[in-house]
TORLOPA-263133 format. One line per field, with one value per residue: residue in three letters; x, y, z of N, C-alpha, C in turn. Coordinates in steps of 0.001 Angstrom, whole numbers, padded with zeros to 6 digits. Example, Ala and Ser with C-alpha at 12.3 -4.5 7.8 and 13.67 -1.06 7.14 Angstrom:
% residues 2
res	c(ALA, SER)
n_px	c(013190, 012850)
n_py	c(-005690, -002250)
n_pz	c(007800, 007080)
ca_px	c(012300, 013670)
ca_py	c(-004500, -001060)
ca_pz	c(007800, 007140)
c_px	c(013200, 012900)
c_py	c(-003300, 000030)
c_pz	c(007800, 007870)
This chain:
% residues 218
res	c(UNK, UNK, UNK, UNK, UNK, UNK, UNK, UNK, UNK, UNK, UNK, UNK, UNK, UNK, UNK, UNK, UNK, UNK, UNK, UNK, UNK, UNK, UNK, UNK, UNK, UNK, UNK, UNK, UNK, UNK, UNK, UNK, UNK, UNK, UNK, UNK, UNK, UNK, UNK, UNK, UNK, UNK, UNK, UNK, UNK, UNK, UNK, UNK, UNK, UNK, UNK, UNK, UNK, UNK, UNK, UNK, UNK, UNK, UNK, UNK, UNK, UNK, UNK, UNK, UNK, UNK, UNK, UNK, UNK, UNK, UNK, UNK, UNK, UNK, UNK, UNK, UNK, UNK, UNK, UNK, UNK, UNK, UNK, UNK, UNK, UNK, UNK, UNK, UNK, UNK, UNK, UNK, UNK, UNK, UNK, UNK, UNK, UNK, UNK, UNK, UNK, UNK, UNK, UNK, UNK, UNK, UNK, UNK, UNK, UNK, UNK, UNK, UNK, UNK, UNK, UNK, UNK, UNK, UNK, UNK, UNK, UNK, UNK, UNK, UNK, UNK, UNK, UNK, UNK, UNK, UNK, UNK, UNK, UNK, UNK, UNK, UNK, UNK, UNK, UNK, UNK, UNK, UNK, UNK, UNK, UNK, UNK, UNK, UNK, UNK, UNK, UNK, UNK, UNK, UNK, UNK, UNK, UNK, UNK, UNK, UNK, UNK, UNK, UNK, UNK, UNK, UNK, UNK, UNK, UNK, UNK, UNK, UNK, UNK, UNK, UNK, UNK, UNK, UNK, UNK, UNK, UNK, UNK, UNK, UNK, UNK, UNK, UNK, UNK, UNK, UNK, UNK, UNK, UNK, UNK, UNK, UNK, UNK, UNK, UNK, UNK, UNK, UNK, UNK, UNK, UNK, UNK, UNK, UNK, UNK, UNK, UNK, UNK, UNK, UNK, UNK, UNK, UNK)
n_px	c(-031887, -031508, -034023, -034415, -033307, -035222, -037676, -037601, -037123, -038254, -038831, -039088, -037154, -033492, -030586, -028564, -029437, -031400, -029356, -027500, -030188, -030590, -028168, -028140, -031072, -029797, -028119, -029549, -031240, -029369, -028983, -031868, -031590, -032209, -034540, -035697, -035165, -037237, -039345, -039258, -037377, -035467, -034878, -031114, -028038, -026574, -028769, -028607, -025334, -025750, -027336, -025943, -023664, -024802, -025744, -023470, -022858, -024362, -023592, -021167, -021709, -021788, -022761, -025347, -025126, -021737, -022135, -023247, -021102, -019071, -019855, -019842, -017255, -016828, -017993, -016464, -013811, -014568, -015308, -012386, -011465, -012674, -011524, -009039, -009260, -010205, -007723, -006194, -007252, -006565, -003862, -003689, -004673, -003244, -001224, -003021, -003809, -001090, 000051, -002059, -002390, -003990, -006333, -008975, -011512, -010335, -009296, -011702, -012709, -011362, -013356, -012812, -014103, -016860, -016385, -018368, -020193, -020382, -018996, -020678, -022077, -021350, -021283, -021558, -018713, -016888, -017554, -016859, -013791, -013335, -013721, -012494, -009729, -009500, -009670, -007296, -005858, -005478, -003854, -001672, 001055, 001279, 000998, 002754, 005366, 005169, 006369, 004738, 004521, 004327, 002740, 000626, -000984, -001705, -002189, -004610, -006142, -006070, -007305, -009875, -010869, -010572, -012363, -014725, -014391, -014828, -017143, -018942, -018329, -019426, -022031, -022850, -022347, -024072, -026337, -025821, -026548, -028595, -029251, -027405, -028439, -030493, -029908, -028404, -030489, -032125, -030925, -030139, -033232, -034021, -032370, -033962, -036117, -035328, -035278, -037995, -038862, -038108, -039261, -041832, -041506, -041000, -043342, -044727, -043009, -042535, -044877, -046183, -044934, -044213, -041936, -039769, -040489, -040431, -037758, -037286, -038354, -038503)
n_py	c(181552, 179257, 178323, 175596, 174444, 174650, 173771, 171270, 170706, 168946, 170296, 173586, 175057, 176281, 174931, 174367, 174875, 172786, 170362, 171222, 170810, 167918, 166802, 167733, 166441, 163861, 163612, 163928, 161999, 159624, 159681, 158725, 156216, 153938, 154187, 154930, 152380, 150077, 150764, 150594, 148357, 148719, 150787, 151735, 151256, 150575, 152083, 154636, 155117, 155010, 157276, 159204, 158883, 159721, 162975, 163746, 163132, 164918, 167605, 167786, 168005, 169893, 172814, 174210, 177441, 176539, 175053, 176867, 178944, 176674, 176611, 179360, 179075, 177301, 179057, 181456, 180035, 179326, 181625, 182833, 180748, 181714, 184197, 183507, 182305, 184551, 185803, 184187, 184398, 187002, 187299, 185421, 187130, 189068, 188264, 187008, 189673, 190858, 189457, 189567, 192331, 193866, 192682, 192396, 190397, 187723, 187983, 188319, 185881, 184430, 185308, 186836, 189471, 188605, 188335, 189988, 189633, 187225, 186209, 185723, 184003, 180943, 178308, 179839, 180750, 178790, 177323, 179461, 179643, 176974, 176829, 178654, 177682, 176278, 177247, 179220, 176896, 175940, 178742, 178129, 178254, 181012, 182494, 181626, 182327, 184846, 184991, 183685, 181730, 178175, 177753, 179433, 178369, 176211, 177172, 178676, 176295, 174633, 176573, 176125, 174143, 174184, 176036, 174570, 172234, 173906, 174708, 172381, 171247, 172752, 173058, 170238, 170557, 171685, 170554, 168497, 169759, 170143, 167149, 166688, 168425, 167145, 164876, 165509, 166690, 164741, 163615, 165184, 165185, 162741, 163004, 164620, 162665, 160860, 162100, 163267, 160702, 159967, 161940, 161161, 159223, 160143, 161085, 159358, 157759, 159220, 159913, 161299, 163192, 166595, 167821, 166554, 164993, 167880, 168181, 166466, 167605, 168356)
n_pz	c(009598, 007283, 004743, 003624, 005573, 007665, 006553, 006753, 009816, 012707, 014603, 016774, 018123, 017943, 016657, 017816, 020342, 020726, 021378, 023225, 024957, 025127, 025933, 028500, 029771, 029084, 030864, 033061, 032722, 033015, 035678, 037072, 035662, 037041, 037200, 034763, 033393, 035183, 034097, 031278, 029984, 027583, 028106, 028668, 029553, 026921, 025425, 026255, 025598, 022564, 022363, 023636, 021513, 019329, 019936, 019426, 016991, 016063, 016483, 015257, 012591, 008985, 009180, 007595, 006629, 006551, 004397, 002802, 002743, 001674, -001474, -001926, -002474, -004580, -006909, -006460, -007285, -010190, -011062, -011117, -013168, -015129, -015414, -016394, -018446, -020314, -020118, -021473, -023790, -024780, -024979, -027225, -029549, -029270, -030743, -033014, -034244, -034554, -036693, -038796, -039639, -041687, -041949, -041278, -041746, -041691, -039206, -037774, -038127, -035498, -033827, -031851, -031299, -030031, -027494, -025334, -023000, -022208, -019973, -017833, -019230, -018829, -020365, -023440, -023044, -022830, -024778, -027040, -026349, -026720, -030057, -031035, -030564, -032121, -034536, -034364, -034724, -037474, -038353, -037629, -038604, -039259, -037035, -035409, -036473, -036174, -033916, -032149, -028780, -028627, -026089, -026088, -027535, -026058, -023123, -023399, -024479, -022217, -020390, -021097, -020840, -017861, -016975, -017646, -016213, -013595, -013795, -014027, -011850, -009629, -010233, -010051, -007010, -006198, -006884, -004862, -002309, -001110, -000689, 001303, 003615, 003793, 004658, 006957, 008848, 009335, 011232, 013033, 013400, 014764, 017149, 018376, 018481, 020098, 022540, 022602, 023073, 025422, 027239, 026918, 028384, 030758, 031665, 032439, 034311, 036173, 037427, 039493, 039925, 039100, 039346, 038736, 036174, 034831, 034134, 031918, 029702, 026483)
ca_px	c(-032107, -031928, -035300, -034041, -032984, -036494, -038742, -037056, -036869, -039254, -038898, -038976, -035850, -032021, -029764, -027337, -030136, -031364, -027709, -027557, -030889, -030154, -027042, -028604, -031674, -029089, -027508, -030726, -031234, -028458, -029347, -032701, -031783, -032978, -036174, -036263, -035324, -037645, -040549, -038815, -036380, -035052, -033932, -030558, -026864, -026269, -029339, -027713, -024442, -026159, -027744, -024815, -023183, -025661, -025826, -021676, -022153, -025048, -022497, -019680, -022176, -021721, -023772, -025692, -024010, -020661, -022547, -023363, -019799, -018541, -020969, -019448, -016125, -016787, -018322, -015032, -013084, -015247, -015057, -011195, -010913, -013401, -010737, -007633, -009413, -010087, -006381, -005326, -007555, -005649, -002430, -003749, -005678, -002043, -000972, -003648, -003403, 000545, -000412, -003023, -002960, -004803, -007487, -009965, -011785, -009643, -009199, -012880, -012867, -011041, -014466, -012615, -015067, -017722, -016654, -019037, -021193, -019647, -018410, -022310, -022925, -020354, -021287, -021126, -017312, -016289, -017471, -015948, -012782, -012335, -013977, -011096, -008322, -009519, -009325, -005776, -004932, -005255, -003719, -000098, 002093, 001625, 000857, 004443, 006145, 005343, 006857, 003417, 004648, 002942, 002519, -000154, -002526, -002164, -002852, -006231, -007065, -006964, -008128, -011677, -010960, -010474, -013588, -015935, -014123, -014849, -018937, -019310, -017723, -020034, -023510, -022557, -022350, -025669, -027320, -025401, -026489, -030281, -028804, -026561, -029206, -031270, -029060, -027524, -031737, -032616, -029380, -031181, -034856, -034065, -031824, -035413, -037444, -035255, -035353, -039256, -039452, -037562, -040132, -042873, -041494, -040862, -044833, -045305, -042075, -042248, -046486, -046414, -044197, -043925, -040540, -038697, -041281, -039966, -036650, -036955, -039278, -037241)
ca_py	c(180120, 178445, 177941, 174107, 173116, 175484, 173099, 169694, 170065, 168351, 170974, 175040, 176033, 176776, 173263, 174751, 174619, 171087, 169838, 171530, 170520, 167250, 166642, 167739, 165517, 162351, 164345, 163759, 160379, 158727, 159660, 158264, 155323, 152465, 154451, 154328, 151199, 149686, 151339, 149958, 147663, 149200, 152065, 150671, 151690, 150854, 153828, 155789, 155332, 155520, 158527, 159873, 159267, 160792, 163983, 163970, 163070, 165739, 168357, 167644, 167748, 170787, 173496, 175168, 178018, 176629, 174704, 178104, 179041, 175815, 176932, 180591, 178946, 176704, 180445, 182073, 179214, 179597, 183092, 182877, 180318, 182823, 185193, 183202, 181789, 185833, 186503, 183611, 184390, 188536, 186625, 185156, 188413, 189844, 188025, 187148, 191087, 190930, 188028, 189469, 193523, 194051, 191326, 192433, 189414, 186835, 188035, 188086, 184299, 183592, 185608, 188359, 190538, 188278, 188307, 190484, 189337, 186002, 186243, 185875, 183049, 179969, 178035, 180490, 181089, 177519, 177430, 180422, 179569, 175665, 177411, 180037, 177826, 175280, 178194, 179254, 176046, 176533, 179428, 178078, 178801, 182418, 183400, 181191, 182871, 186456, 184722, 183213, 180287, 176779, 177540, 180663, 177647, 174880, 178270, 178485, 174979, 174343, 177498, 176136, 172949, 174278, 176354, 173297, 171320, 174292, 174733, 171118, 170988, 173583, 172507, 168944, 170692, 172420, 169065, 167488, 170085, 169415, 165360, 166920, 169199, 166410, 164044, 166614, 167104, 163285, 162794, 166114, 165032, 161811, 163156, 165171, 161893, 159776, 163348, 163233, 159527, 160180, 163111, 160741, 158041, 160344, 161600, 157947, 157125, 160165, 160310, 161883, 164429, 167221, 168421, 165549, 165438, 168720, 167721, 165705, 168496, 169338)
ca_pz	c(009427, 005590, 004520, 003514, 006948, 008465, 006111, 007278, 010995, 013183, 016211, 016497, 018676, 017181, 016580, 019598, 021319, 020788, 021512, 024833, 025973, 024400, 026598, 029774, 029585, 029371, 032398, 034349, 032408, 033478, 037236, 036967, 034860, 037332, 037172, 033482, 033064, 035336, 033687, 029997, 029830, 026526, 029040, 029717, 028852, 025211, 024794, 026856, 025143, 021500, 022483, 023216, 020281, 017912, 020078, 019334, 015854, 015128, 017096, 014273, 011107, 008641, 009301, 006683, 006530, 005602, 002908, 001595, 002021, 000424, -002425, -002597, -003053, -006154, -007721, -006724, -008424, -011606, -011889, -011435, -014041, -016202, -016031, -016707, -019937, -021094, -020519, -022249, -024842, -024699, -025585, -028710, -029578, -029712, -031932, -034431, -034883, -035570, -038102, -039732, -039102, -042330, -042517, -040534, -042175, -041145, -037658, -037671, -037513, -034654, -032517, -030821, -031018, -029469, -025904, -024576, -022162, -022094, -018509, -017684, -019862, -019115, -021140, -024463, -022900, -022934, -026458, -027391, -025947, -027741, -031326, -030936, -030249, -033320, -035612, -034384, -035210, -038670, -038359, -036386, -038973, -039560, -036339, -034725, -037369, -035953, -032294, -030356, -028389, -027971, -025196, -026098, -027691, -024421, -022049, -023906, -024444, -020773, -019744, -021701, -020423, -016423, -017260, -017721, -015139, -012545, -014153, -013350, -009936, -008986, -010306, -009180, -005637, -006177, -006536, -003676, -001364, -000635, -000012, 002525, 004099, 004467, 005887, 008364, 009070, 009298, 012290, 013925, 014168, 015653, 018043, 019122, 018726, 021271, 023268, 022605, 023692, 027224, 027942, 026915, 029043, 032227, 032223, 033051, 035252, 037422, 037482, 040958, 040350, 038213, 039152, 037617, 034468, 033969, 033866, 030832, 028708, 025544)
c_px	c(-032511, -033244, -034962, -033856, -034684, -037381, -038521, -036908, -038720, -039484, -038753, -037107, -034473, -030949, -028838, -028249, -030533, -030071, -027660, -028796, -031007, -029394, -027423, -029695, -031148, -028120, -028617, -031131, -030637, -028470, -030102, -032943, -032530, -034521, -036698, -036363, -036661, -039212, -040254, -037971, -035354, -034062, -032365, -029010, -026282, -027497, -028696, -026512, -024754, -026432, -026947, -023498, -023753, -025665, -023924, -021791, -023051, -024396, -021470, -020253, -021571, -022521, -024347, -025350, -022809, -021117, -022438, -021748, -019182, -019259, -020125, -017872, -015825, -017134, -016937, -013956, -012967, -014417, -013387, -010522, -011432, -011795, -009113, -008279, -009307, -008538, -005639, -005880, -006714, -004737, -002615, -003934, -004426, -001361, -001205, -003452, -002026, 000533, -001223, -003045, -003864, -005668, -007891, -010899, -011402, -009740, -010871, -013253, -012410, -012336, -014113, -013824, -016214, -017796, -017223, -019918, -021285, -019316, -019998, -022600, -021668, -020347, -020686, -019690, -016624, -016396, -016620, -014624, -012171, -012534, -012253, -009751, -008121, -009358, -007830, -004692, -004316, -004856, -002100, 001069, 002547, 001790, 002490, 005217, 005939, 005235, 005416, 004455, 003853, 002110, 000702, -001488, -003041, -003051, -004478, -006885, -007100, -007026, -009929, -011900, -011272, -011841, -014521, -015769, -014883, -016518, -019739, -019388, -019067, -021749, -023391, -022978, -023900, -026603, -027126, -025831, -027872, -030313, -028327, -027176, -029837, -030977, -028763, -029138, -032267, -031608, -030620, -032535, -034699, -033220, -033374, -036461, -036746, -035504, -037219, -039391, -039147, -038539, -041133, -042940, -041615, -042186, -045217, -044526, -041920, -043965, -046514, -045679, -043362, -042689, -039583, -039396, -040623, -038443, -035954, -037906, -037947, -037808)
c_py	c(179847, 178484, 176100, 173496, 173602, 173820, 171371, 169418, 169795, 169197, 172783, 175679, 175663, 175024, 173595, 173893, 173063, 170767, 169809, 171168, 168948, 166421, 166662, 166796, 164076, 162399, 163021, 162275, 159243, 158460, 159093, 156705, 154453, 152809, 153988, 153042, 150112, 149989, 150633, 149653, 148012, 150357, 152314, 151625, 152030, 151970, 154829, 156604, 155375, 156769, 159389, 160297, 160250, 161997, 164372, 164210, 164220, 167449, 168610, 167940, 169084, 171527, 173980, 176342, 177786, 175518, 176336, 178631, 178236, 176265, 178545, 180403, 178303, 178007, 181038, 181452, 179222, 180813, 182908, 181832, 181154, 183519, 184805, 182587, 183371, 186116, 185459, 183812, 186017, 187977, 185943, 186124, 189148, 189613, 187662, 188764, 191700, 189935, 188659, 191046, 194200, 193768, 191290, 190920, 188368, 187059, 187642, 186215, 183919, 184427, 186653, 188921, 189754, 187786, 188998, 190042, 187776, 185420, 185237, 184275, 181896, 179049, 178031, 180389, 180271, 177130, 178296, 180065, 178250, 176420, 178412, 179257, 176801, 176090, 179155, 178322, 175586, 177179, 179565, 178435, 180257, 183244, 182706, 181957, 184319, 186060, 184008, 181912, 179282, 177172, 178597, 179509, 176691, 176139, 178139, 177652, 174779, 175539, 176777, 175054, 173255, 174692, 175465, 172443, 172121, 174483, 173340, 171186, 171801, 173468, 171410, 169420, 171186, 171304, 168425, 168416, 169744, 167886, 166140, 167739, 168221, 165321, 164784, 166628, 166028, 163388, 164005, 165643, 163752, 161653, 163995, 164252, 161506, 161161, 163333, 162250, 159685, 160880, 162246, 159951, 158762, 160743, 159992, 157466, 158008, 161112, 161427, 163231, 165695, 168055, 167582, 165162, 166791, 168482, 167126, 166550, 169208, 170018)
c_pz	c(007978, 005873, 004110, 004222, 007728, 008403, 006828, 009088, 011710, 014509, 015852, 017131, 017067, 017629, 018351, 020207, 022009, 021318, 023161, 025753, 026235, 025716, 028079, 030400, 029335, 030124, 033237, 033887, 033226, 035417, 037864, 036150, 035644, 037137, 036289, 033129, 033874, 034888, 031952, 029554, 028775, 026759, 029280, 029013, 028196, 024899, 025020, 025952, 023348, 021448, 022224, 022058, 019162, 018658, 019531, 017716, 014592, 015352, 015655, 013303, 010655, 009198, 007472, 005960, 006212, 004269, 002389, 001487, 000990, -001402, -003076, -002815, -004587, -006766, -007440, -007461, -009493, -012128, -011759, -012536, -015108, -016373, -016397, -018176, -020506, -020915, -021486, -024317, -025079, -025338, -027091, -029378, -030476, -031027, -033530, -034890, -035511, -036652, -039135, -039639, -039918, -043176, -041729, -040740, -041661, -039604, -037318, -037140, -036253, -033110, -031408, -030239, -030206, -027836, -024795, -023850, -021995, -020767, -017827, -017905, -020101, -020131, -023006, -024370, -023051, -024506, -027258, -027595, -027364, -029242, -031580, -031242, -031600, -034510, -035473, -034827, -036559, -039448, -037671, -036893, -039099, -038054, -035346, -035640, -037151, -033868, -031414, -030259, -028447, -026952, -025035, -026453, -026491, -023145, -022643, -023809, -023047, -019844, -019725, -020608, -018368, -016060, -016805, -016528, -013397, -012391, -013407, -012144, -008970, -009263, -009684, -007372, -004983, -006113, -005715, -002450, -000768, -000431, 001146, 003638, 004700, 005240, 007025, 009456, 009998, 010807, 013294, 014381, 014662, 016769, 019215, 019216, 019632, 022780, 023658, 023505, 024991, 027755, 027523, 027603, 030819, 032978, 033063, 034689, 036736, 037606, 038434, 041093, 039062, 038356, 038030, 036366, 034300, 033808, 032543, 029561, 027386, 025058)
């Protein structure tokens, strides 16, 4: 059990659980309605049939769990745009070195050498990446003239560019998930207060008899 949904619920058992006891308790409701109702007019159909909806519509929510999946898919996204920016950066690589094979110096500028530990640090890599492709550009005649295509600088630029788009997507989701926790949370504990209120209403409606008080105990 998340510790994010733990801290937010208003009850101890497992969501199943609620659901199913949930469901059965507007079993035995609905059997007893003239009871309820004549004990509180409020008792009456449209609860009934509210009730029932929210146990349907807290049934359908996400779980927690595929939040965390959804979560380990934006990171698999990332990292697979990580590694289509390092190959697109390989393909330049190639050819600043047929451009330049003895100007260490020069090559030096376009940051080769500084992709170590880059993977790690998105940010740095997205930098890396546009710095790189602004200093190839400077660089378009000599290095088209020993064969790179266009196409070797667009691969890069929106490699950086997919990069950032996929960094976003995925913090964005990181902040949307503790909203979505707590909504999913909020639909849950008031499916256990109208659950509460029935078992507070049946100590009254069924005084005399503790079979049918237990009936309504969630």
């Amino acid at each position: 059990m998340a510790e994010t949904t733990t801290k937010y619920r208003d009850y101890d058992m497992d969501d199943a659980k609620l659901f199913s006891r949930a469901r059965t308790i507007r079993a035995h409701f609905l059997k007893y309605l003239t009871n309820f109702a004549g004990f509180d007019p409020d008792f009456n159909t449209t609860f009934s049939d509210n009730w029932f909806a929210l146990i349907e519509d807290c049934e359908r929510q996400q779980s927690d769990e595929n939040t965390v999946h959804g979560l380990g898919q934006y990171t698999a996204d990332l990292e697979a745009a990580k590694t289509k920016g390092f190959l697109a950066a390989n393909d330049l690589e190639y050819y600043v070195n047929k451009a330049f094979p003895n100007n260490p110096r020069k090559i030096k500028e376009f940051g080769l050498h500084k992709r170590s530990g880059l993977r790690a640090r998105t940010l740095n890599l997205i930098i890396w990446l546009f710095v790189m492709k602004k200093v190839a550009d400077d660089y378009t005649a000599e290095l088209t003239a020993k064969g790179m295509a266009p196409a070797v600088l667009t691969n890069l630029e929106n490699a950086a560019k997919d990069i950032a788009d996929r960094e976003i997507a995925q913090e964005y989701f990181k902040r949307i998930r503790l909203r979505l926790t707590t909504q999913r949370m909020e639909k849950f504990n008031s499916l256990y207060a109208i659950c509460k209120q029935v078992e507070s209403a049946a100590e009254s409606v069924f005084f005399d008899s503790e079979e049918h008080k237990g009936l309504f105990v969630i």
